[in-house]
PDB file of N, CA, C and O in Angstrom:
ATOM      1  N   UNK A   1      91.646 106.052 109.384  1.00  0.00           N
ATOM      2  CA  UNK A   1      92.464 105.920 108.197  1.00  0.00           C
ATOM      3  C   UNK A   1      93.897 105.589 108.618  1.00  0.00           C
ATOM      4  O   UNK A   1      94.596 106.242 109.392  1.00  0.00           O
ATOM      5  N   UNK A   2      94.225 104.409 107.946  1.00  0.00           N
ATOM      6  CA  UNK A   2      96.177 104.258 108.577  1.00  0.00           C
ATOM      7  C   UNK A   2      96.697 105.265 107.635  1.00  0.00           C
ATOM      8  O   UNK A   2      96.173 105.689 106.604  1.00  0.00           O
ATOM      9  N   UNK A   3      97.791 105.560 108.163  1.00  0.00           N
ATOM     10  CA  UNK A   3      98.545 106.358 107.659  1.00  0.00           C
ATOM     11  C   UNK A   3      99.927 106.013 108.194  1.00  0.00           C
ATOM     12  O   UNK A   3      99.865 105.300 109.196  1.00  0.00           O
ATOM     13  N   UNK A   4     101.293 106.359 107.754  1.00  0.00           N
ATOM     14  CA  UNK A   4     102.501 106.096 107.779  1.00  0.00           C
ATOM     15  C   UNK A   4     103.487 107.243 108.417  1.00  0.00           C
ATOM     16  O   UNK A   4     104.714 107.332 108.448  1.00  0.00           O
ATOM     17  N   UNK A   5     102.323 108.173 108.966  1.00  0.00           N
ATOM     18  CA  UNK A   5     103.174 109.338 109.702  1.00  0.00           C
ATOM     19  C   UNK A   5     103.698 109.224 110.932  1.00  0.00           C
ATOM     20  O   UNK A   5     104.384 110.158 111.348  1.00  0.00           O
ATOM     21  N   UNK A   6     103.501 108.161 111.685  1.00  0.00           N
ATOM     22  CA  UNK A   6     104.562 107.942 112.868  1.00  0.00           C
ATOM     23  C   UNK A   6     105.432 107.095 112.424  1.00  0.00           C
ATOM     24  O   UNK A   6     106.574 107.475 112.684  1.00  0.00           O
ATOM     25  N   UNK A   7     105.394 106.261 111.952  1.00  0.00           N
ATOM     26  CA  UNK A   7     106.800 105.775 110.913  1.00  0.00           C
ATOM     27  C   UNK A   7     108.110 106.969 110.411  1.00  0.00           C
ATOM     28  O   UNK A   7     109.282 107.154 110.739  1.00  0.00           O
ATOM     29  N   UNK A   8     107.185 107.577 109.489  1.00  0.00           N
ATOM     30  CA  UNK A   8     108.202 108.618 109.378  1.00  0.00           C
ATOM     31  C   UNK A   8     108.450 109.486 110.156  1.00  0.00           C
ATOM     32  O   UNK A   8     109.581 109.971 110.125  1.00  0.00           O
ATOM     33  N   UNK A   9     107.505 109.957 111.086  1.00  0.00           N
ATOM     34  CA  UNK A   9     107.806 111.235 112.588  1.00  0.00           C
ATOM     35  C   UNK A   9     109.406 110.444 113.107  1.00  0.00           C
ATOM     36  O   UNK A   9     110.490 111.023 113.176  1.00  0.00           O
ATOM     37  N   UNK A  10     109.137 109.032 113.413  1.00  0.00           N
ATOM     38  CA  UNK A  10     109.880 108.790 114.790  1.00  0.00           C
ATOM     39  C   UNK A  10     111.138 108.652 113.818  1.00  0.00           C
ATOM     40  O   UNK A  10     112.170 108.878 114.450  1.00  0.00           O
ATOM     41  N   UNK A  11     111.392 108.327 112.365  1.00  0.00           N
ATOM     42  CA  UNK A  11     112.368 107.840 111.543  1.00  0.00           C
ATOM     43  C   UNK A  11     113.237 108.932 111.415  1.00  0.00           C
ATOM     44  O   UNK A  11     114.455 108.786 111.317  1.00  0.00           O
ATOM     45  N   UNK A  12     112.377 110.588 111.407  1.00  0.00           N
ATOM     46  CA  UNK A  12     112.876 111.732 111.238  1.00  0.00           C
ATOM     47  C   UNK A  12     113.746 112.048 112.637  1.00  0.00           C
ATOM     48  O   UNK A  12     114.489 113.011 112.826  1.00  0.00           O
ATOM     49  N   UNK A  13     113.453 111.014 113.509  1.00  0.00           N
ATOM     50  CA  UNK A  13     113.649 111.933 115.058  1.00  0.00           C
ATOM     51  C   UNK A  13     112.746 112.975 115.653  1.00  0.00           C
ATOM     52  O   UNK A  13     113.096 113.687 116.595  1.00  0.00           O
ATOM     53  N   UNK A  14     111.538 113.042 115.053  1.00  0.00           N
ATOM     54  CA  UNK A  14     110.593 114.091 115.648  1.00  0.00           C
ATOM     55  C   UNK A  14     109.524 113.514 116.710  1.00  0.00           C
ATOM     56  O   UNK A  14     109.000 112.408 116.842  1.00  0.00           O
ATOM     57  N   UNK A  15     109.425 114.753 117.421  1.00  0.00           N
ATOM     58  CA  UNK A  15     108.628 114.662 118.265  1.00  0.00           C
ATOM     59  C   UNK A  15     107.283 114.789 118.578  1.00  0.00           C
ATOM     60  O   UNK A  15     107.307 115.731 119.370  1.00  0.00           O
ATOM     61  N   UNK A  16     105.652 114.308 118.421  1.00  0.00           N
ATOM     62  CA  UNK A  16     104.590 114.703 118.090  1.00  0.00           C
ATOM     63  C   UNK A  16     104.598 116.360 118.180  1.00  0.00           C
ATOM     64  O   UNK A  16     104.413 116.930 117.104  1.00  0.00           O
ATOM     65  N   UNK A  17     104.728 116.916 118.966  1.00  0.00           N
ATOM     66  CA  UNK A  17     105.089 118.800 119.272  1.00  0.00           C
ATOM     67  C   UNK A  17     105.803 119.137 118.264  1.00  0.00           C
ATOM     68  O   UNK A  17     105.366 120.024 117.531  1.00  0.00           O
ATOM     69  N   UNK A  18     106.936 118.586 118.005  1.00  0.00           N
ATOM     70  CA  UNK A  18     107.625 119.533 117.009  1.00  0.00           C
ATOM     71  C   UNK A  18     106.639 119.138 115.647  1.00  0.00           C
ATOM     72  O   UNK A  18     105.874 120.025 115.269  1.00  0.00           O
ATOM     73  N   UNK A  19     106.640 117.872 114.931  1.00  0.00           N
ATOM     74  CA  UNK A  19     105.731 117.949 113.542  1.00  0.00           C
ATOM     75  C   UNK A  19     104.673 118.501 113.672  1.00  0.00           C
ATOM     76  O   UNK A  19     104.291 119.187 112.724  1.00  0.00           O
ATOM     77  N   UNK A  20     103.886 118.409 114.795  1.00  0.00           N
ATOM     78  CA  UNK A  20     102.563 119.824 114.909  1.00  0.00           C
ATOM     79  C   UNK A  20     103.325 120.600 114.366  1.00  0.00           C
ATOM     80  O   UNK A  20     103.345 120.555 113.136  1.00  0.00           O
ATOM     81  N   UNK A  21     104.295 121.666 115.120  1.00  0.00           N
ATOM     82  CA  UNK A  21     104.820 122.806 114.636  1.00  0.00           C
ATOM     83  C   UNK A  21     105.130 122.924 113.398  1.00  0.00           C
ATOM     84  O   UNK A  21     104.962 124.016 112.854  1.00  0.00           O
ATOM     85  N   UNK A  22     105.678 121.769 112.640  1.00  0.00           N
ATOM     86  CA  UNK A  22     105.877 122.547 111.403  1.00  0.00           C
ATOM     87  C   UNK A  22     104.773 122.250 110.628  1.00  0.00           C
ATOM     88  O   UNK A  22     104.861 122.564 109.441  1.00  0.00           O
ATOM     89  N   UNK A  23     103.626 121.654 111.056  1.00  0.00           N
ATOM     90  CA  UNK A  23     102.180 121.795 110.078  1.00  0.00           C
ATOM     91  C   UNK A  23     101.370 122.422 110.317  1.00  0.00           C
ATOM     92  O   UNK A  23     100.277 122.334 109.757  1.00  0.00           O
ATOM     93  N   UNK A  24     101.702 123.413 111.401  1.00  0.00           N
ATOM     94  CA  UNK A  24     100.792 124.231 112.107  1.00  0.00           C
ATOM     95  C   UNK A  24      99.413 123.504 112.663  1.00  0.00           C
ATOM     96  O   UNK A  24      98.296 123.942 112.389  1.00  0.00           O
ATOM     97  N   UNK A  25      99.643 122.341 113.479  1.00  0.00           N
ATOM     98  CA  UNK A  25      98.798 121.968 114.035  1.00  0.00           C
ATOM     99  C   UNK A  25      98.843 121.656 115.514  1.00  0.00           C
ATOM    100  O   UNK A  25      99.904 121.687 116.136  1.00  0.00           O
ATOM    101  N   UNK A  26      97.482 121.304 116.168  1.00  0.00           N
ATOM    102  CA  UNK A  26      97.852 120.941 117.725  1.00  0.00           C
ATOM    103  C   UNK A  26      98.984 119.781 117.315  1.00  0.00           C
ATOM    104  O   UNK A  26      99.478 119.385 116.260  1.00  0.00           O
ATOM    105  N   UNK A  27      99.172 119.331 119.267  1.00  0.00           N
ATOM    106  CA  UNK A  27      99.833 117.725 119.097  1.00  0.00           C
ATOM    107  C   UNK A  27      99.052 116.774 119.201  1.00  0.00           C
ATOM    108  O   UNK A  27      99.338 115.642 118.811  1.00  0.00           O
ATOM    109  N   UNK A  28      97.814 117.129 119.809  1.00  0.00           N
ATOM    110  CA  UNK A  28      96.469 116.416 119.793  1.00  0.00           C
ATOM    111  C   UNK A  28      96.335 115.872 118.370  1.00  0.00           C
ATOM    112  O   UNK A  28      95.819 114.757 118.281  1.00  0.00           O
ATOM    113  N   UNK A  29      96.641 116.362 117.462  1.00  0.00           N
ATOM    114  CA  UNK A  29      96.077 116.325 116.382  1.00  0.00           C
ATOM    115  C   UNK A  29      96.764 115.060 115.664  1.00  0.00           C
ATOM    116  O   UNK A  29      96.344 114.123 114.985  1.00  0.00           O
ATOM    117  N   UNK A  30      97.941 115.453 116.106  1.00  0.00           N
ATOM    118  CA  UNK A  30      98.837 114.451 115.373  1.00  0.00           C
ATOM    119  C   UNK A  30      99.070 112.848 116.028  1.00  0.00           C
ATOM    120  O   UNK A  30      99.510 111.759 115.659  1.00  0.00           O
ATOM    121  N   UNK A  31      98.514 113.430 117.151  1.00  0.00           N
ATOM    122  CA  UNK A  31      98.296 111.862 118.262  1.00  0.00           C
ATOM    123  C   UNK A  31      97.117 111.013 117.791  1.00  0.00           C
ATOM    124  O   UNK A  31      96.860 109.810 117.826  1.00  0.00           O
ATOM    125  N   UNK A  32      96.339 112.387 117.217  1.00  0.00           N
ATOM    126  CA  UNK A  32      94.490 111.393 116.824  1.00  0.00           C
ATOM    127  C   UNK A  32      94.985 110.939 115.572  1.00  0.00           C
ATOM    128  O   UNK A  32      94.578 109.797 115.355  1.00  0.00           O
ATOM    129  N   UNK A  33      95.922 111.522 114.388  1.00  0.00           N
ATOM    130  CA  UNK A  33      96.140 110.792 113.643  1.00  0.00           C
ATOM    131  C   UNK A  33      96.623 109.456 113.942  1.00  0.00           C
ATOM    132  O   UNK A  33      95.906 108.460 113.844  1.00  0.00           O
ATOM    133  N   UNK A  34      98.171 109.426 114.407  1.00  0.00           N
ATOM    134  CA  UNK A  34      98.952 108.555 114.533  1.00  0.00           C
ATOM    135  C   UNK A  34      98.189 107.148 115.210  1.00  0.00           C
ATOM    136  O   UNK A  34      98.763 106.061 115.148  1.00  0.00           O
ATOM    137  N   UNK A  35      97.139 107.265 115.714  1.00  0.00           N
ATOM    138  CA  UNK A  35      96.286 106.323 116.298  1.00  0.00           C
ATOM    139  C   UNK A  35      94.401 105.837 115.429  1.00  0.00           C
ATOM    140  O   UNK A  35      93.475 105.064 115.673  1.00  0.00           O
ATOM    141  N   UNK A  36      94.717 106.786 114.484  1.00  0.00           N
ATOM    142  CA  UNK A  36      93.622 106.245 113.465  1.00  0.00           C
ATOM    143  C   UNK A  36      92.893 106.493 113.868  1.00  0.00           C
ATOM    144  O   UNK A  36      92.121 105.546 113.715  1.00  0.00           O
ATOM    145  N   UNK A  37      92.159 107.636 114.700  1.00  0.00           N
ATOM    146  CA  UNK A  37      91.417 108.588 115.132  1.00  0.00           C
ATOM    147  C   UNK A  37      90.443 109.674 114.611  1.00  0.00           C
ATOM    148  O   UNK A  37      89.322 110.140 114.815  1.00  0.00           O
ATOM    149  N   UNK A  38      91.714 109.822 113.687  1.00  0.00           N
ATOM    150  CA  UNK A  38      91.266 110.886 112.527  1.00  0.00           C
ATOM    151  C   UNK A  38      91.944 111.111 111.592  1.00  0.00           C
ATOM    152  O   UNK A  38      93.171 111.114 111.689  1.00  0.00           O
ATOM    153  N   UNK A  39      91.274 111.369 110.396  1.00  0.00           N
ATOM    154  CA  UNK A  39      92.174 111.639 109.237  1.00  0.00           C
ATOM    155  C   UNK A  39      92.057 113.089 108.969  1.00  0.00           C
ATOM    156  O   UNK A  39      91.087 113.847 108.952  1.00  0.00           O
ATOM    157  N   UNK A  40      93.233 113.246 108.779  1.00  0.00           N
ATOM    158  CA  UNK A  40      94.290 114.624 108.161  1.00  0.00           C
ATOM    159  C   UNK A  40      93.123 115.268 107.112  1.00  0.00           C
ATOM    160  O   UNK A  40      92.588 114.555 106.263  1.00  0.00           O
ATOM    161  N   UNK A  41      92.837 116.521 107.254  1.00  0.00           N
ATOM    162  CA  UNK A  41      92.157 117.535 105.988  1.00  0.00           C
ATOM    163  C   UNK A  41      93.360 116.938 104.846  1.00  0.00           C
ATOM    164  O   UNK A  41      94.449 116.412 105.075  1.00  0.00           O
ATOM    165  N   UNK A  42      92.710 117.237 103.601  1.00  0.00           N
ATOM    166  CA  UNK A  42      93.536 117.497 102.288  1.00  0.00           C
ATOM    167  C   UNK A  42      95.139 118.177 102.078  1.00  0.00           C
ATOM    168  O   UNK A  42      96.118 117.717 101.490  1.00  0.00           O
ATOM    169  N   UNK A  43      94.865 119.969 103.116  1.00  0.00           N
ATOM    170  CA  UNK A  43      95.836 120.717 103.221  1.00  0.00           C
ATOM    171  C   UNK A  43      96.608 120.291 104.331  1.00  0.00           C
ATOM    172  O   UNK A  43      97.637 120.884 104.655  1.00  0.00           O
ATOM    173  N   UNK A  44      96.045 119.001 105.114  1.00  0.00           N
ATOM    174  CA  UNK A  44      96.791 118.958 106.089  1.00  0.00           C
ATOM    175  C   UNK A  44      97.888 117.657 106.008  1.00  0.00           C
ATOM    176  O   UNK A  44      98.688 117.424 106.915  1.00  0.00           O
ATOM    177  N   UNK A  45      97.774 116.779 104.649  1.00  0.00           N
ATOM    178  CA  UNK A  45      98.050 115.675 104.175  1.00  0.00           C
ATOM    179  C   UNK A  45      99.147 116.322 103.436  1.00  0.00           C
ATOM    180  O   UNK A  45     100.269 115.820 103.363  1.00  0.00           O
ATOM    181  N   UNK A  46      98.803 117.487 102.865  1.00  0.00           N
ATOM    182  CA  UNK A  46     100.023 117.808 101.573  1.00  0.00           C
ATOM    183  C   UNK A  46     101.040 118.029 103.184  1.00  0.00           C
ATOM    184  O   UNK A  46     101.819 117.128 103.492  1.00  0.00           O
ATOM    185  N   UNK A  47     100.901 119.331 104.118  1.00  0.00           N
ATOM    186  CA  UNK A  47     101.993 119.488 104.420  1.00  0.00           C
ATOM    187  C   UNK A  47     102.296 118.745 105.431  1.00  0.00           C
ATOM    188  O   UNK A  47     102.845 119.331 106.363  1.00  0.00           O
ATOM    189  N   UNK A  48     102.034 117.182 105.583  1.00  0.00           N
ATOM    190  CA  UNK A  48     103.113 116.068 106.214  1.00  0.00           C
ATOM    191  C   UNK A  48     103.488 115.422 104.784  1.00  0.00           C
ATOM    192  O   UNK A  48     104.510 114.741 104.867  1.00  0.00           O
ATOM    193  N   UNK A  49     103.175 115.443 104.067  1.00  0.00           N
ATOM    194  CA  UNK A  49     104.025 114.939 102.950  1.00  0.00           C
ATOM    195  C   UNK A  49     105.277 115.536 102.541  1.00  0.00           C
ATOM    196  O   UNK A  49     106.287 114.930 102.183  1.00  0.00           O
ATOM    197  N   UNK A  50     105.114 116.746 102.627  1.00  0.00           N
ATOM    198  CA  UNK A  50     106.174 117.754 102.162  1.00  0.00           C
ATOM    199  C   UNK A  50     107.351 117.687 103.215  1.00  0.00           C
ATOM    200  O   UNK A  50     108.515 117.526 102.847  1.00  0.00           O
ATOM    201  N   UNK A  51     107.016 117.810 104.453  1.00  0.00           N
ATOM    202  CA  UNK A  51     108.202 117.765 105.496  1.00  0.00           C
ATOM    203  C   UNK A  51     108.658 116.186 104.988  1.00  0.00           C
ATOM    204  O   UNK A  51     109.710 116.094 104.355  1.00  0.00           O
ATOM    205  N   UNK A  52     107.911 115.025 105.253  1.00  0.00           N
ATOM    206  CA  UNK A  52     108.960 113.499 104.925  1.00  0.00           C
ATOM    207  C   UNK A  52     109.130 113.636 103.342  1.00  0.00           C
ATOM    208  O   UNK A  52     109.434 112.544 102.863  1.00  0.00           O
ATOM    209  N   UNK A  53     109.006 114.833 102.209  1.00  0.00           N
ATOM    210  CA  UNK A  53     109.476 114.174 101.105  1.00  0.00           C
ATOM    211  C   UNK A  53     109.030 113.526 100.526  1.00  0.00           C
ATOM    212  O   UNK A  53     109.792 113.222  99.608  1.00  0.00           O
ATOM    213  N   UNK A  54     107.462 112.679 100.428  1.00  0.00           N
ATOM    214  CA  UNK A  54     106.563 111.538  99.702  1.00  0.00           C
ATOM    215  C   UNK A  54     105.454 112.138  99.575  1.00  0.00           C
ATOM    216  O   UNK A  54     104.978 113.153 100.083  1.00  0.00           O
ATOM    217  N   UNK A  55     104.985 111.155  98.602  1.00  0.00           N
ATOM    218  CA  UNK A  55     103.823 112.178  97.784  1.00  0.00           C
ATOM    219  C   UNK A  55     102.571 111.083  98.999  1.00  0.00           C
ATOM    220  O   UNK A  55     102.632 109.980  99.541  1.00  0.00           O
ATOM    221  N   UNK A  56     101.518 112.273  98.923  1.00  0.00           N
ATOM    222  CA  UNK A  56     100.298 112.545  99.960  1.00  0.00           C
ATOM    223  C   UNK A  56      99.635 110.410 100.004  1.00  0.00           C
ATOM    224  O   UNK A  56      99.267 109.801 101.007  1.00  0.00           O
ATOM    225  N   UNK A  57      99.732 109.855  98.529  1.00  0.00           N
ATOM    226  CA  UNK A  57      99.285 108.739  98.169  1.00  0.00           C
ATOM    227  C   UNK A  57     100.194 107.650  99.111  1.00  0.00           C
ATOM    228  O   UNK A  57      99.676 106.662  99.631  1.00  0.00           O
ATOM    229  N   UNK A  58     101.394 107.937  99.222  1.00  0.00           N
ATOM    230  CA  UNK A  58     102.034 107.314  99.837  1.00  0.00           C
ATOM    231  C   UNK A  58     102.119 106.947 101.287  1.00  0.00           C
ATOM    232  O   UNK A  58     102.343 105.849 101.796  1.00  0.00           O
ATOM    233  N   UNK A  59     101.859 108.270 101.912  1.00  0.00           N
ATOM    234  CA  UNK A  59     101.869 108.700 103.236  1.00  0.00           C
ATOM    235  C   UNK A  59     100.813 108.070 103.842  1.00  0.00           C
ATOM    236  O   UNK A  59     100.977 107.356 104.832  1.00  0.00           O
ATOM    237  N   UNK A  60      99.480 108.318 103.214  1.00  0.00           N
ATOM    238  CA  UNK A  60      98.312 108.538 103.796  1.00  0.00           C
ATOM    239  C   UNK A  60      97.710 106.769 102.899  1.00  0.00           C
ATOM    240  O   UNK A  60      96.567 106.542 102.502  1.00  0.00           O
ATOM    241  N   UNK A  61      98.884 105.837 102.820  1.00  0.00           N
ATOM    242  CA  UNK A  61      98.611 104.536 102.162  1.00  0.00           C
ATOM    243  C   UNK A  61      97.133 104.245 101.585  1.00  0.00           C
ATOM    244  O   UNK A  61      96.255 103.507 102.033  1.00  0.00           O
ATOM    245  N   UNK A  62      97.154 105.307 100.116  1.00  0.00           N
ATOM    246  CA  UNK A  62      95.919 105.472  99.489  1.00  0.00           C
ATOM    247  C   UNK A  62      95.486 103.407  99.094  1.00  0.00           C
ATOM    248  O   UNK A  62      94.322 103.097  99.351  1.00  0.00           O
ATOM    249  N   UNK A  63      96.043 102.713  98.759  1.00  0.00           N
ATOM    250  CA  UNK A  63      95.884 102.094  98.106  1.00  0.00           C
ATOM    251  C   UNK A  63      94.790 101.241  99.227  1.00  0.00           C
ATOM    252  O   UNK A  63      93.604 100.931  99.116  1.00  0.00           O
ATOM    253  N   UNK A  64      95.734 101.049 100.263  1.00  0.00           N
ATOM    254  CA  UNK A  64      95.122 100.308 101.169  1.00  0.00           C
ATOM    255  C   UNK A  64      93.669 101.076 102.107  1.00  0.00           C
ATOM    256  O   UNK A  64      92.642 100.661 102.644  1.00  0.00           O
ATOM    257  N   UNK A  65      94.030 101.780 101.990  1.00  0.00           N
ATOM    258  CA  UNK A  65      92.126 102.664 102.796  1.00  0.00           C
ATOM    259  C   UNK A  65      91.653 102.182 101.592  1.00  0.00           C
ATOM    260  O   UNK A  65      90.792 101.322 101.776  1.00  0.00           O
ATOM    261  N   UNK A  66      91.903 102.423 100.346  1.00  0.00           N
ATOM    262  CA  UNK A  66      90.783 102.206  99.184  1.00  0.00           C
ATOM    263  C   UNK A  66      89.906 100.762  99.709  1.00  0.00           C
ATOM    264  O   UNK A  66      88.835 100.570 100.285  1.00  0.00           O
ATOM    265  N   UNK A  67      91.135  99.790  99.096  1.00  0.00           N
ATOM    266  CA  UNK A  67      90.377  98.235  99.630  1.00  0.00           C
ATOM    267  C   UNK A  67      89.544  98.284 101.148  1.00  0.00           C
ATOM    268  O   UNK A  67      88.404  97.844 101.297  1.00  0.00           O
ATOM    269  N   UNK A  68      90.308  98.870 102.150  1.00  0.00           N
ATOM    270  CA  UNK A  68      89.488  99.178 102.890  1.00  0.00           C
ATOM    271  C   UNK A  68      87.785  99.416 103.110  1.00  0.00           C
ATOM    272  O   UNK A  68      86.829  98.723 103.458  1.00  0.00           O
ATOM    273  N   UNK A  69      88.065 101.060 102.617  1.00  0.00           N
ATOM    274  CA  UNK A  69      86.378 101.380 101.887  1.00  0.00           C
ATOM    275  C   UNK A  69      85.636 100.666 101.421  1.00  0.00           C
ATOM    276  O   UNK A  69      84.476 100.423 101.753  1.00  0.00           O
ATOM    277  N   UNK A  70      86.664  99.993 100.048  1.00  0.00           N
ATOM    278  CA  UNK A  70      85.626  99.431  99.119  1.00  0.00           C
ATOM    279  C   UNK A  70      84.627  97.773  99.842  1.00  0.00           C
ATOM    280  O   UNK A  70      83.530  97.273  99.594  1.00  0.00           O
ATOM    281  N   UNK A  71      85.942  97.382 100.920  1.00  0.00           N
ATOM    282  CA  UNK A  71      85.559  95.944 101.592  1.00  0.00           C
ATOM    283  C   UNK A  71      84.302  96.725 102.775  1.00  0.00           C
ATOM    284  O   UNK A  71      83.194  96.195 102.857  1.00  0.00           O
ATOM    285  N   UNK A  72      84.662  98.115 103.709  1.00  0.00           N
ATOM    286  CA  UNK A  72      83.019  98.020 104.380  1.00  0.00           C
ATOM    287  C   UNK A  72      81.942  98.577 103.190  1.00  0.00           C
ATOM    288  O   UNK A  72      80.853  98.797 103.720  1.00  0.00           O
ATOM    289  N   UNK A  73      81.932  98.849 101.832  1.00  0.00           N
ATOM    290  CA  UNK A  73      81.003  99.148 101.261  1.00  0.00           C
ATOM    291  C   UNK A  73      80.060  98.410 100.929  1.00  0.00           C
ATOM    292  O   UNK A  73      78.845  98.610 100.923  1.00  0.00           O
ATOM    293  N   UNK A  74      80.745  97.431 100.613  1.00  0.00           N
ATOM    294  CA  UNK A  74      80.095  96.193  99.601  1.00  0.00           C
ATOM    295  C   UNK A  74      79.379  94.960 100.833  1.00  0.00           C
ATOM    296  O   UNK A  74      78.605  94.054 100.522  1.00  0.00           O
ATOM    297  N   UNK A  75      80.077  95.354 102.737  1.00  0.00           N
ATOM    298  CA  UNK A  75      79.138  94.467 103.172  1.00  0.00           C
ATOM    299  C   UNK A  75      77.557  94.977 103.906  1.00  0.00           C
ATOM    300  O   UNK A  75      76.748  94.129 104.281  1.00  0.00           O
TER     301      UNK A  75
END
């Protein structure tokens, strides 16, 4: 899943370690994101939204995974 959280990590000045810390997650975690590895739980989407300030749709560029999905569904 793309997502827009190293955009905003590196925009904030943060460091994969420190945004773990304030989502209470590994840095592993945030590395498998930032590389489309893995996507973020639900609770784990709200609180990187909340530290950059944008709502979860934004972050986690709902619009575009959609087309995504919907383009490997349909082949």
């Amino acid at each position: 899943m793309h997502t827009r959280i190293k955009s905003y990590r590196q925009a904030a000045g943060l460091t994969q370690a420190q945004l773990a810390d304030q989502v209470r997650v590994s840095p592993r975690t945030i590395i498998s994101i930032e590389k489309e590895q893995y996507s973020p739980s639900l609770m784990l989407a709200y609180r990187l939204a909340r530290v950059f300030g944008v709502s979860v749709e934004h972050l986690c560029c709902l619009d575009e995974n959609l087309r995504r999905a919907d383009q490997d569904w349909s082949e």
